[in-house]
Legacy VTK file of the C-alpha trace (Angstrom):
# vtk DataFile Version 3.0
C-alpha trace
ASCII
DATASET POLYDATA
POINTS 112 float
3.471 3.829 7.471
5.506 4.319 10.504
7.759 1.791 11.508
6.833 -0.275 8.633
8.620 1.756 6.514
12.454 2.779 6.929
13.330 5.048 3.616
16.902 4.067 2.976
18.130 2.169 5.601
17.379 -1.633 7.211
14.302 -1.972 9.431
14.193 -2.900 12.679
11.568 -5.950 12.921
10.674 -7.021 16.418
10.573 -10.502 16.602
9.847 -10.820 20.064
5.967 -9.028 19.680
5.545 -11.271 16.559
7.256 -9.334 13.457
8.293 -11.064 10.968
10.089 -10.233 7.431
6.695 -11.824 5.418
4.844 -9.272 7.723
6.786 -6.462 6.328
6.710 -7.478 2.889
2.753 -7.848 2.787
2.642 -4.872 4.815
4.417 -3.022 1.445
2.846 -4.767 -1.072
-0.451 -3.724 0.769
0.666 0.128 0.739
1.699 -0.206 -2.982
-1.448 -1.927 -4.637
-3.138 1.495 -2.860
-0.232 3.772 -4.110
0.125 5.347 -7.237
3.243 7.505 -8.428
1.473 10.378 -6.917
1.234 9.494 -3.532
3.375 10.706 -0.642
4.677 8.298 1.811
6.119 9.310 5.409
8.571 6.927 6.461
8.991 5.712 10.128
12.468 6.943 9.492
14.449 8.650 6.773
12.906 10.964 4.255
9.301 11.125 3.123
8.780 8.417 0.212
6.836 7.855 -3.022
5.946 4.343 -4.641
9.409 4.165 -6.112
11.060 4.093 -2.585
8.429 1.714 -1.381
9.278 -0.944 -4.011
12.775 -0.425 -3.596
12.397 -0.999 -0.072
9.961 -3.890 -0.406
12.668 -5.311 -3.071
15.113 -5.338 -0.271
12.804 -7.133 2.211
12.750 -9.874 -0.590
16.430 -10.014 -1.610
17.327 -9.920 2.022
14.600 -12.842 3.453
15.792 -14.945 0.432
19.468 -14.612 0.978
18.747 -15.719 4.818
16.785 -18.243 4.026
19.314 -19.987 1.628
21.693 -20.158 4.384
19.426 -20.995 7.103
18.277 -23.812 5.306
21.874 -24.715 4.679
21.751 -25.259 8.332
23.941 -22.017 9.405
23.301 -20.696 12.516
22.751 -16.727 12.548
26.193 -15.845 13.315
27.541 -18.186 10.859
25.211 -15.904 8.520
26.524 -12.989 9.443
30.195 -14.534 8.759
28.974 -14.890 5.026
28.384 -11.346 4.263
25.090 -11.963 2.452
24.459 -7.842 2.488
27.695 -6.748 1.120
26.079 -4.897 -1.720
23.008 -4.241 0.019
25.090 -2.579 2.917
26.378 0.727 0.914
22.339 1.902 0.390
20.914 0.648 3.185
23.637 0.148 6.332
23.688 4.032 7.198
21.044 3.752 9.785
19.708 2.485 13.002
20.594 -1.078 12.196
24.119 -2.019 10.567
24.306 -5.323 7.832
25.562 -7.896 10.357
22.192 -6.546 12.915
19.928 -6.536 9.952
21.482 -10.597 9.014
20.509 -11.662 12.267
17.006 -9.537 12.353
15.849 -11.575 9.511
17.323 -14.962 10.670
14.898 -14.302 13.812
11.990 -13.388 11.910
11.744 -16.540 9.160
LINES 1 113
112 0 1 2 3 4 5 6 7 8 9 10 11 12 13 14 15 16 17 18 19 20 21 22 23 24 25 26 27 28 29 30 31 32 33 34 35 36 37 38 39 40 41 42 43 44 45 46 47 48 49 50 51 52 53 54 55 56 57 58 59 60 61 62 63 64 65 66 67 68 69 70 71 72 73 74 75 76 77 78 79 80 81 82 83 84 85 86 87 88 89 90 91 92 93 94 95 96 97 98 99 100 101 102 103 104 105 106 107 108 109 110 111
C-alpha cells in the first residue's frame, strides 16, 4: 500500500498534489473488501500489517476527519483546531511517528 498506509502512526496526506482524508479512507476500505485475515499488508511505514491494522487505521482516518470537521464547521480556523486537542487520546497510539497530533490536526483541516 505504500504511503497509503502508515501502521501505527498518523499519515502524511499531501494536500497540495490533491490528497485528501476521503481519498485515504476509500483507499482502505478498497484494500479491506480485497483482504481477508490472511493477508499480509506492507505498510508505507511502520511494521508489516494484516486486516486488523488496516481497520484500525482506517477507523482513525474516520474518527480523526469527523472530529475536524465538527470544528471546522464550527467555523475554527486550523490553529484554533489544534488549540482544542481533538487527538488527545488518539495521540498515545498514533503520535510516535513522522507526523505529531497538532501536524496531523492541521493535515486533515487541509484535506476536507
Amino acid at each position: 500500500m505504500g504511503d497509503l498506509f502508515f501502521n501505527d502512526m498518523y499519515p502524511y496526506i499531501d494536500p497540495g498534489t490533491g490528497g485528501t482524508i476521503n481519498g485515504m479512507i476509500a483507499a482502505a476500505d478498497k484494500i479491506l473488501s480485497l483482504a481477508d485475515n490472511d493477508t499480509k499488508i506492507a505498510a508505507g511505514h511502520g511494521p508489516l500489517g494484516n486486516k486488523a491494522d488496516l481497520t484500525r487505521a482506517r477507523d482513525m482516518l474516520i474518527t480523526s476527519r469527523d472530529r475536524v470537521q465538527k470544528l471546522k464547521s464550527e467555523g475554527k480556523s486550523a490553529l484554533e483546531a489544534v488549540a482544542e486537542k481533538p487527538f488527545a487520546d488518539l495521540d498515545r497510539v498514533w503520535g510516535n511517528g513522522i507526523i505529531n497530533g497538532d501536524q496531523w490536526i492541521q493535515i486533515v483541516y487541509l484535506t476536507l
